[in-house]
MIDOSE-1310 file (N, C-alpha, C; in nm, 2 decimals, decimal comma, always signed):
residues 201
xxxx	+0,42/+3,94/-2,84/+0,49/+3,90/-2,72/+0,40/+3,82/-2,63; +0,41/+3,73/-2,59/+0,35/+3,63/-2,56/+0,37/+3,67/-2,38; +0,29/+3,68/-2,30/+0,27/+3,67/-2,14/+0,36/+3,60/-2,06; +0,39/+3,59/-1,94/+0,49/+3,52/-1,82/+0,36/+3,40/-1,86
xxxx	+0,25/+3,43/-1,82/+0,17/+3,34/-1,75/+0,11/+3,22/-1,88; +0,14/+3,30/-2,00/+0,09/+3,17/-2,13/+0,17/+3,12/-2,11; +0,35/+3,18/-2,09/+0,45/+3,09/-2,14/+0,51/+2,97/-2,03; +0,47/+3,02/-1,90/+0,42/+2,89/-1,81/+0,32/+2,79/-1,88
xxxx	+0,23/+2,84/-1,93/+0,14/+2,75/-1,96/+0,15/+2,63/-2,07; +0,19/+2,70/-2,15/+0,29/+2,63/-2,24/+0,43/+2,53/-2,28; +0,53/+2,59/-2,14/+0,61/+2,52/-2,09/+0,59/+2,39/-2,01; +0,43/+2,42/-1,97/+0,40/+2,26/-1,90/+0,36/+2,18/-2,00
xxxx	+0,34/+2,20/-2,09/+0,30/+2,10/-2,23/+0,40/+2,07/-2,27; +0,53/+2,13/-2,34/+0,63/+2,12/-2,41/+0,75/+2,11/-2,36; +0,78/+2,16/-2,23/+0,87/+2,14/-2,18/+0,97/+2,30/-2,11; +1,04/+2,32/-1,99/+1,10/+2,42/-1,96/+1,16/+2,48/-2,04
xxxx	+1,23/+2,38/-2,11/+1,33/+2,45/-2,18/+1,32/+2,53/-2,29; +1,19/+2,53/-2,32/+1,17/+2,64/-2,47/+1,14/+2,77/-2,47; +1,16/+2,83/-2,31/+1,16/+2,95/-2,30/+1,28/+3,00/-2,18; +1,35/+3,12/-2,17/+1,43/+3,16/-2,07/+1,36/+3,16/-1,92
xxxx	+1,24/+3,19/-1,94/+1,20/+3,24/-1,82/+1,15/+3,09/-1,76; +1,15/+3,02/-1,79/+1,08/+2,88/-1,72/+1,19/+2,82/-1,69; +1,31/+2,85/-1,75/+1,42/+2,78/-1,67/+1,51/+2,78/-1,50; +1,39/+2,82/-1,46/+1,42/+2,87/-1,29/+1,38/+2,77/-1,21
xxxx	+1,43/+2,74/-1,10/+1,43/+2,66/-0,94/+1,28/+2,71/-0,94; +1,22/+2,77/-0,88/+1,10/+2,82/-0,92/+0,94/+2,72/-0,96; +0,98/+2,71/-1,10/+0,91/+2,71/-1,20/+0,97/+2,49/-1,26; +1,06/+2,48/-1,18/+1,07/+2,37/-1,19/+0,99/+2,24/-1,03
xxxx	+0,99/+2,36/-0,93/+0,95/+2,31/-0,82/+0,78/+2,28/-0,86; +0,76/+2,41/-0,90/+0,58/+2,42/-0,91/+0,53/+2,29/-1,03; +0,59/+2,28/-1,10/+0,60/+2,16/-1,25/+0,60/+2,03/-1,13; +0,68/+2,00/-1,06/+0,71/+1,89/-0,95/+0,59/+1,86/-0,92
xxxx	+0,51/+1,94/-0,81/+0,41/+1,95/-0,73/+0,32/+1,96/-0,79; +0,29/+1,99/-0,94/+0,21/+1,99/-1,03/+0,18/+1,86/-1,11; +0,28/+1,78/-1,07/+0,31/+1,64/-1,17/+0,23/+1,56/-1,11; +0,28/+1,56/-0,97/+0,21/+1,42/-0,87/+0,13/+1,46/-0,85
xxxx	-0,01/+1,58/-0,86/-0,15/+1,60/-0,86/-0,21/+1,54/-0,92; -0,14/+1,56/-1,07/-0,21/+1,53/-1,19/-0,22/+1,37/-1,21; -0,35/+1,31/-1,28/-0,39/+1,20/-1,32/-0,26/+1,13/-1,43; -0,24/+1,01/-1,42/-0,19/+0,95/-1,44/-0,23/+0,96/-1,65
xxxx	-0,20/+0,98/-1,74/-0,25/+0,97/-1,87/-0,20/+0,84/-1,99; -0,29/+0,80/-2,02/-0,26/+0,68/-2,12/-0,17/+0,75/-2,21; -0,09/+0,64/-2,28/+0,01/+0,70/-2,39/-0,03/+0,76/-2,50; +0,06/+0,82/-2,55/+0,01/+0,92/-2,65/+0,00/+0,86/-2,75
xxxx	-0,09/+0,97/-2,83/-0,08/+0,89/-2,99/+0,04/+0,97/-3,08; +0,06/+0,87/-3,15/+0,20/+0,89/-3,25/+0,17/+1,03/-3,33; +0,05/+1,13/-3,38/+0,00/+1,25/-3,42/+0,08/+1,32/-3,31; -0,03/+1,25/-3,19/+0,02/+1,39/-3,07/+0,17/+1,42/-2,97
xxxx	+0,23/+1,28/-3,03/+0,38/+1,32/-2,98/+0,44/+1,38/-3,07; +0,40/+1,37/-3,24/+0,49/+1,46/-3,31/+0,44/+1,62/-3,29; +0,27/+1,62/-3,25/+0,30/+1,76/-3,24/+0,36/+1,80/-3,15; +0,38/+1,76/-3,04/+0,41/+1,85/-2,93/+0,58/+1,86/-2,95
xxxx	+0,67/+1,78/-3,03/+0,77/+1,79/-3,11/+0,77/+1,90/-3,18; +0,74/+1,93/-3,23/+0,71/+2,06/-3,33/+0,68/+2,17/-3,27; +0,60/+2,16/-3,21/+0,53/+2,31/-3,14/+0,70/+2,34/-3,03; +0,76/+2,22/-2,97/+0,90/+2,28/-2,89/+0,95/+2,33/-3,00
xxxx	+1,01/+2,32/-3,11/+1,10/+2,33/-3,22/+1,04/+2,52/-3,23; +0,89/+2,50/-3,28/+0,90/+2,62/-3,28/+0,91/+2,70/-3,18; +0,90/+2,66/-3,07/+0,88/+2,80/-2,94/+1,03/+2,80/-2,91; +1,10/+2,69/-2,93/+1,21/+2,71/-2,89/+1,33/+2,82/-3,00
xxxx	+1,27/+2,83/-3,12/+1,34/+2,95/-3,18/+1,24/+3,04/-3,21; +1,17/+3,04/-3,19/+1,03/+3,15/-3,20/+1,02/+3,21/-3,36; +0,98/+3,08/-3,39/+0,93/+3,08/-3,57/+0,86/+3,03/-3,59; +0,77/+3,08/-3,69/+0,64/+3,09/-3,72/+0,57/+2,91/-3,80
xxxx	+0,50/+2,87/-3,82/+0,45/+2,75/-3,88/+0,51/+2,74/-3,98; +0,52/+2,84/-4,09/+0,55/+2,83/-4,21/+0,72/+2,85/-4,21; +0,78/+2,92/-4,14/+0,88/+2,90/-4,15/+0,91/+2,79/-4,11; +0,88/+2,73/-3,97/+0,97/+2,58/-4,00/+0,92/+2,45/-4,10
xxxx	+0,83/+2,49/-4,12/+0,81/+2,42/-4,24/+0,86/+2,40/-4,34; +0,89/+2,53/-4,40/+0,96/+2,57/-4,51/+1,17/+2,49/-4,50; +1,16/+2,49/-4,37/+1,29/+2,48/-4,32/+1,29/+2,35/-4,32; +1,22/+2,26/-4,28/+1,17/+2,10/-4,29/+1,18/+2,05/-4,44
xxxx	+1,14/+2,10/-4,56/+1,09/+2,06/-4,67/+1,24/+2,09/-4,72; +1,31/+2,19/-4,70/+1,48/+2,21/-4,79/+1,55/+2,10/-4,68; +1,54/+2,09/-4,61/+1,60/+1,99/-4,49/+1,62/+1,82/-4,57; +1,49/+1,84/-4,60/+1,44/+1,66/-4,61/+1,51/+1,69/-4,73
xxxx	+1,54/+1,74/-4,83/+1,56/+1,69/-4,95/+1,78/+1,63/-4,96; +1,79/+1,65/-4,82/+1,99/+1,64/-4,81/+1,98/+1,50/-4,74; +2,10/+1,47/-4,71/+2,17/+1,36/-4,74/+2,11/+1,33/-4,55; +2,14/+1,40/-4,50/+2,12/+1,41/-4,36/+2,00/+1,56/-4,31
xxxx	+1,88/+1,49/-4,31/+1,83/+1,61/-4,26/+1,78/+1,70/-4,15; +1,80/+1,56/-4,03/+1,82/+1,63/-3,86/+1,94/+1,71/-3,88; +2,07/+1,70/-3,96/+2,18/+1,76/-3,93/+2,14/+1,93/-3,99; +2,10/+1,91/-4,12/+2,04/+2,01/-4,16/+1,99/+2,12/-4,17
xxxx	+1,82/+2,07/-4,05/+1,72/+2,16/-4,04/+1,79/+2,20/-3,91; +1,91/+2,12/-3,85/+1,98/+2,23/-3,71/+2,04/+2,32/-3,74; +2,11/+2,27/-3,87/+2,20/+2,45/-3,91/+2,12/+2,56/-3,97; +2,03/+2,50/-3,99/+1,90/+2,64/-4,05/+1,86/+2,70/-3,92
xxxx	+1,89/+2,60/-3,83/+1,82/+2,71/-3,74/+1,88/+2,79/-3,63; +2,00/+2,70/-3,65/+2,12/+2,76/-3,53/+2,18/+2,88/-3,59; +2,19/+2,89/-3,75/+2,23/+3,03/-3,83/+2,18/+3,11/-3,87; +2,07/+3,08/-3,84/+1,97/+3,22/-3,82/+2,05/+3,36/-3,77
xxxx	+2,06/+3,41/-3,79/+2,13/+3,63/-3,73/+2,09/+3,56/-3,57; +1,94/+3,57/-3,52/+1,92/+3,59/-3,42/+1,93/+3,46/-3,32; +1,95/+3,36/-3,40/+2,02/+3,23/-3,29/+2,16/+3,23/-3,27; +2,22/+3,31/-3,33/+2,35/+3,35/-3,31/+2,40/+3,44/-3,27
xxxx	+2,31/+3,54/-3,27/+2,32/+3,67/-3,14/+2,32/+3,65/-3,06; +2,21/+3,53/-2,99/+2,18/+3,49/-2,84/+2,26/+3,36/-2,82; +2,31/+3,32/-2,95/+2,43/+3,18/-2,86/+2,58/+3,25/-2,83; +2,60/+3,38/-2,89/+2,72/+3,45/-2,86/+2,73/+3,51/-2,71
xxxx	+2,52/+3,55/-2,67/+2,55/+3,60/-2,51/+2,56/+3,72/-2,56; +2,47/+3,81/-2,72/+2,51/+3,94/-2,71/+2,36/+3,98/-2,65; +2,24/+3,91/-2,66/+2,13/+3,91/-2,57/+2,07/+3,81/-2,49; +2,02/+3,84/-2,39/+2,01/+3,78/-2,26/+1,88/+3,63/-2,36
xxxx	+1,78/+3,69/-2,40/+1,69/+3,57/-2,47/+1,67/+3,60/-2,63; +1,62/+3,48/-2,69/+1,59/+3,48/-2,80/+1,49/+3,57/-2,87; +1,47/+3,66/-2,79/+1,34/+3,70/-2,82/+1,42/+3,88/-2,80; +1,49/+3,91/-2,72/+1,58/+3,99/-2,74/+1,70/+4,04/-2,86
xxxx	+1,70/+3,91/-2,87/+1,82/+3,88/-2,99/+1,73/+3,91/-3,14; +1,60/+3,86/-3,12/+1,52/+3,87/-3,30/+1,53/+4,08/-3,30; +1,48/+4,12/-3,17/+1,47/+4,26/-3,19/+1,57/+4,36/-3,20; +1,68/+4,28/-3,18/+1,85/+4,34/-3,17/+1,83/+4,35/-3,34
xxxx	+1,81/+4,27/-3,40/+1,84/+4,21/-3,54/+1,74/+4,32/-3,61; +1,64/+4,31/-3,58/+1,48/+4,39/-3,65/+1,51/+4,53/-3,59; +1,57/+4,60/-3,51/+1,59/+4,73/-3,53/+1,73/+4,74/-3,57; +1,79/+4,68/-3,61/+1,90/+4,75/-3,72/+2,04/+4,73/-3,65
xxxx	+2,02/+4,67/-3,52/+2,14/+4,74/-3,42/+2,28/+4,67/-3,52; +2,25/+4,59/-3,56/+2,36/+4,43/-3,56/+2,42/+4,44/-3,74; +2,55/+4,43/-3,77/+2,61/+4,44/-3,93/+2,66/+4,25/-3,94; +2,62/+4,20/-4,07/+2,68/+4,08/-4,10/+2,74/+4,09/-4,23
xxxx	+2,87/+4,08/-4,20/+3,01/+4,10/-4,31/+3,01/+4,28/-4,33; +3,00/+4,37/-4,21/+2,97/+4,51/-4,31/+2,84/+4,52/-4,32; +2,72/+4,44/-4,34/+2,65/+4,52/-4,39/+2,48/+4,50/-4,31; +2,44/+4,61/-4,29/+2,30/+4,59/-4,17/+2,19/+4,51/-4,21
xxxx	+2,13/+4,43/-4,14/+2,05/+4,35/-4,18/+1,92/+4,37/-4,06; +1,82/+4,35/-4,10/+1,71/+4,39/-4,00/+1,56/+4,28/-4,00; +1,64/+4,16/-4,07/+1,57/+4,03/-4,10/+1,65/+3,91/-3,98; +1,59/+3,85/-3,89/+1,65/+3,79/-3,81/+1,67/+3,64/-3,84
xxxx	+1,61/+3,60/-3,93/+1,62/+3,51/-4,03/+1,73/+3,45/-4,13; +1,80/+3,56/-4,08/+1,90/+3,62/-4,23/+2,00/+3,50/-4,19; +2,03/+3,42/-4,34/+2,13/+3,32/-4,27/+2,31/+3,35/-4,31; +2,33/+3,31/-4,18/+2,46/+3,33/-4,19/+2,57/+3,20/-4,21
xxxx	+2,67/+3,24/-4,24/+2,78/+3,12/-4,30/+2,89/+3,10/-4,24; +2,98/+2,95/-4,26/+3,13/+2,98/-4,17/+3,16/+3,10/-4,26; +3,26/+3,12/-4,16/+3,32/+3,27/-4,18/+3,27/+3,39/-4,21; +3,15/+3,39/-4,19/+3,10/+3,55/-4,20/+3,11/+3,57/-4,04
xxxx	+3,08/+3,72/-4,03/+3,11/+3,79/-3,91/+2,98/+3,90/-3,83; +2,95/+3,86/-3,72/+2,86/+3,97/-3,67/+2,89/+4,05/-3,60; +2,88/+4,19/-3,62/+2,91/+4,34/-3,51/+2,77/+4,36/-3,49; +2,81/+4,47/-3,37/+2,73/+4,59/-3,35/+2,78/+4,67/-3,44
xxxx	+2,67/+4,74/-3,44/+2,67/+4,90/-3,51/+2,75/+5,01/-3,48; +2,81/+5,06/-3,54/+2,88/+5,19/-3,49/+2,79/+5,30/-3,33; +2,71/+5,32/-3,45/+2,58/+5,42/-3,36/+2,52/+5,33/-3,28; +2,54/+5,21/-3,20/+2,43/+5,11/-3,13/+2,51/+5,14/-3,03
xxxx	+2,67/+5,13/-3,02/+2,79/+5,01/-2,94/+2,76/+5,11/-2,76; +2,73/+5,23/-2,75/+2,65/+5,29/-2,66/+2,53/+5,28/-2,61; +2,49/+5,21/-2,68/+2,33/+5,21/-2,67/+2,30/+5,11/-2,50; +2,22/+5,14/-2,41/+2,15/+5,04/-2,29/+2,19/+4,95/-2,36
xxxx	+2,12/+4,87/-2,46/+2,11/+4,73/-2,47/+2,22/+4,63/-2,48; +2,32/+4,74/-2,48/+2,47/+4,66/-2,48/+2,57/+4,66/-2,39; +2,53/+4,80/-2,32/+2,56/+4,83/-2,21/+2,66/+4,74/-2,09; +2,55/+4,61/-2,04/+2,56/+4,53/-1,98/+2,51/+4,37/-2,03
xxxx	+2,58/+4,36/-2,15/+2,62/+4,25/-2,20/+2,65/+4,10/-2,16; +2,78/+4,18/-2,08/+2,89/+4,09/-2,04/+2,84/+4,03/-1,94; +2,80/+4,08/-1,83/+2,72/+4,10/-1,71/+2,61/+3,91/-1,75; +2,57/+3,97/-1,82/+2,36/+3,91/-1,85/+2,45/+3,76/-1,92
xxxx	+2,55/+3,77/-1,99/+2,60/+3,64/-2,05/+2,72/+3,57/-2,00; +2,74/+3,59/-1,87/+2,80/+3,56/-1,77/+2,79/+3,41/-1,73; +2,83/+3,32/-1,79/+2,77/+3,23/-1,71/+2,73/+3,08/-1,84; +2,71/+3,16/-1,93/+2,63/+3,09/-2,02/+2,77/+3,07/-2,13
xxxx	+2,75/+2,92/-2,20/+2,92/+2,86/-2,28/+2,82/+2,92/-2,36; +2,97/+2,94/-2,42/+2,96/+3,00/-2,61/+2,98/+2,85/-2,68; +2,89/+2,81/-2,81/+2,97/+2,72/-2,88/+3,06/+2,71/-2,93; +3,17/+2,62/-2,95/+3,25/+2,62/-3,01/+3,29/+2,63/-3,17
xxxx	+3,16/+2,64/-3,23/+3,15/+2,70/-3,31/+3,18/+2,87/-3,43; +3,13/+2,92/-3,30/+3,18/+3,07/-3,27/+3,26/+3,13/-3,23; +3,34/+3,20/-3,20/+3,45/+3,30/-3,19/+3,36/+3,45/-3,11; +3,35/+3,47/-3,01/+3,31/+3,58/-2,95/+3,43/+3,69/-2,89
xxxx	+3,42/+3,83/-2,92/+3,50/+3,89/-2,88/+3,38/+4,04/-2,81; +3,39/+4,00/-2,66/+3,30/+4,06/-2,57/+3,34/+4,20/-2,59; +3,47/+4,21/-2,59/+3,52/+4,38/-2,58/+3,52/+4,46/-2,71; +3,50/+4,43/-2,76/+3,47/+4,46/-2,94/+3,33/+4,44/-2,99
xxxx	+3,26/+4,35/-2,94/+3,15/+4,31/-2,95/+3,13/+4,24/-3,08; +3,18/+4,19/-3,14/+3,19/+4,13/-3,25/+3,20/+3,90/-3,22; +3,11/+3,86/-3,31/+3,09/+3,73/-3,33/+3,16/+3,69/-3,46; +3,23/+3,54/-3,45/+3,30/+3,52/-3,62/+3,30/+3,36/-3,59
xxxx	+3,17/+3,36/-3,74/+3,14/+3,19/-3,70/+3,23/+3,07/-3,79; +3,33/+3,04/-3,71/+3,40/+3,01/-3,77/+3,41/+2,81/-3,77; +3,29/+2,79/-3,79/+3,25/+2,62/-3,82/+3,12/+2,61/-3,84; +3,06/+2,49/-3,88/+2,91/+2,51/-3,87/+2,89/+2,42/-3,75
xxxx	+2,78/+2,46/-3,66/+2,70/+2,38/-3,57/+2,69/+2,24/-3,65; +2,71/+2,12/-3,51/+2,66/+1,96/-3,57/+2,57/+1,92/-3,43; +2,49/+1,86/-3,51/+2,34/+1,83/-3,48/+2,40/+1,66/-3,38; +2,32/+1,66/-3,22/+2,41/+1,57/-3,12/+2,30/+1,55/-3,04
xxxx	+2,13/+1,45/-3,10/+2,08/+1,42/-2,98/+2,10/+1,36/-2,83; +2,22/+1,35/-2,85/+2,26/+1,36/-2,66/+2,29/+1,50/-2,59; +2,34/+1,57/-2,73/+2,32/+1,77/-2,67/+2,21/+1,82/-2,68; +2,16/+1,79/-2,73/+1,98/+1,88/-2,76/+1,84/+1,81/-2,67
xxxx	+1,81/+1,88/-2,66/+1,64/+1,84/-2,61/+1,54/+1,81/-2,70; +1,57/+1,88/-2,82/+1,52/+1,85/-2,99/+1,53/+1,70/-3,08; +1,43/+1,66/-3,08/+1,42/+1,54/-3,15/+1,36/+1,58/-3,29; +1,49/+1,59/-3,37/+1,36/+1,67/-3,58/+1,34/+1,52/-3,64
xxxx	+1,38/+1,40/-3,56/+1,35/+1,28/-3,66/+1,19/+1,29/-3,63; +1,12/+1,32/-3,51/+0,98/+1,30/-3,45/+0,90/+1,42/-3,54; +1,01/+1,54/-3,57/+0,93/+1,70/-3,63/+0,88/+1,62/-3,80; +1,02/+1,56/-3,85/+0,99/+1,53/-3,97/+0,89/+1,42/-4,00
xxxx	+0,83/+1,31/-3,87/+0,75/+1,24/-3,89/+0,62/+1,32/-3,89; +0,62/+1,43/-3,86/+0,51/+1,49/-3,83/+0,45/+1,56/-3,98; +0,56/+1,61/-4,06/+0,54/+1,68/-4,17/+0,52/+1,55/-4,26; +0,57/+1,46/-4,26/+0,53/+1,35/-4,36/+0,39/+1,26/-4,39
x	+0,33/+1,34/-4,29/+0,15/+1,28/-4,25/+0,11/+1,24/-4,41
């Protein structure tokens, strides 16, 4: 688990958006005040904009090098691969726990998944990686649906749109993905044409 204070630090490189906690009035004021201090920098090199493309990609689903890599390499080989490498990552168990609003961050949602709480079609899965399909279905657990962590749900995801992709039922607790996510750089902050220039070095 990574610190308040790295993930600031990091967020000023890559951007607010790749973590929950940097997305505050706050933390966007201090970025402001922090901008116009700072020295003016010649343009980047074409290496170092793809990494810092990449490095959001990963922080923003919190996967490891080799996973998105792995996820880049089955991507590139389809017809369309920005459209692609988004549904690999938006159907992830745990990108879909936290786009349903059944946990407050992404980082919540991987550990909902890794201790067992969560069934996809019936059956428990504890890989947060685990990919899911139109029409499969995510619950809570019988033995979880009491549990704190679900407790106040509704509350914490208040606020935040469900894709239209999904079907969320808050009072049952149950997710049913019934389309697949399409990949819309005027919706995303993610640019994978810049990730995949990066892997093609």
């Amino acid at each position: 688990m990574l610190p308040v204070k790295s993930k600031y630090k990091i967020a000023k490189r890559l951007g607010a958006a790749i973590f929950e906690q940097t997305q505050t009035q706050k933390f966007a004021l201090s970025e402001a005040r922090a901008t116009k201090s700072r020295p003016r920098r010649r343009g980047a090199s074409d290496y170092g904009r793809q990494l810092l493309e990449k490095q959001r990609v990963r922080y923003t689903y919190g996967i490891t090098e080799t996973q998105l890599s792995n996820y880049v390499k089955k991507a590139y080989t389809t017809a369309d691969p920005s459209q692609s490498l988004h549904k690999m990552l938006e159907m992830r168990a745990d990108s879909i726990v936290y786009r349903a609003g059944l946990a407050p961050t992404r980082r919540a949602a991987r550990q909902l998944v890794s201790h067992g709480h969560l069934l996809v079609n019936g059956s428990r899965t504890t890989t947060p990686s685990h990919h899911v399909g139109k029409g499969d279905s995510i619950t809570v657990r019988e033995g979880s649906r009491r549990s704190p962590l679900f407790a106040s749900q509704s509350e914490e995801s208040e606020g935040r749109q469900t894709p239209q992709w999904l079907s969320v039922d808050r009072d049952a607790l149950t997710v049913q993905v019934t389309s697949e996510p399409q990949y819309s750089p005027a919706e995303t902050t993610l640019d994978y044409k810049t990730v995949f220039e990066f892997y093609s070095r």
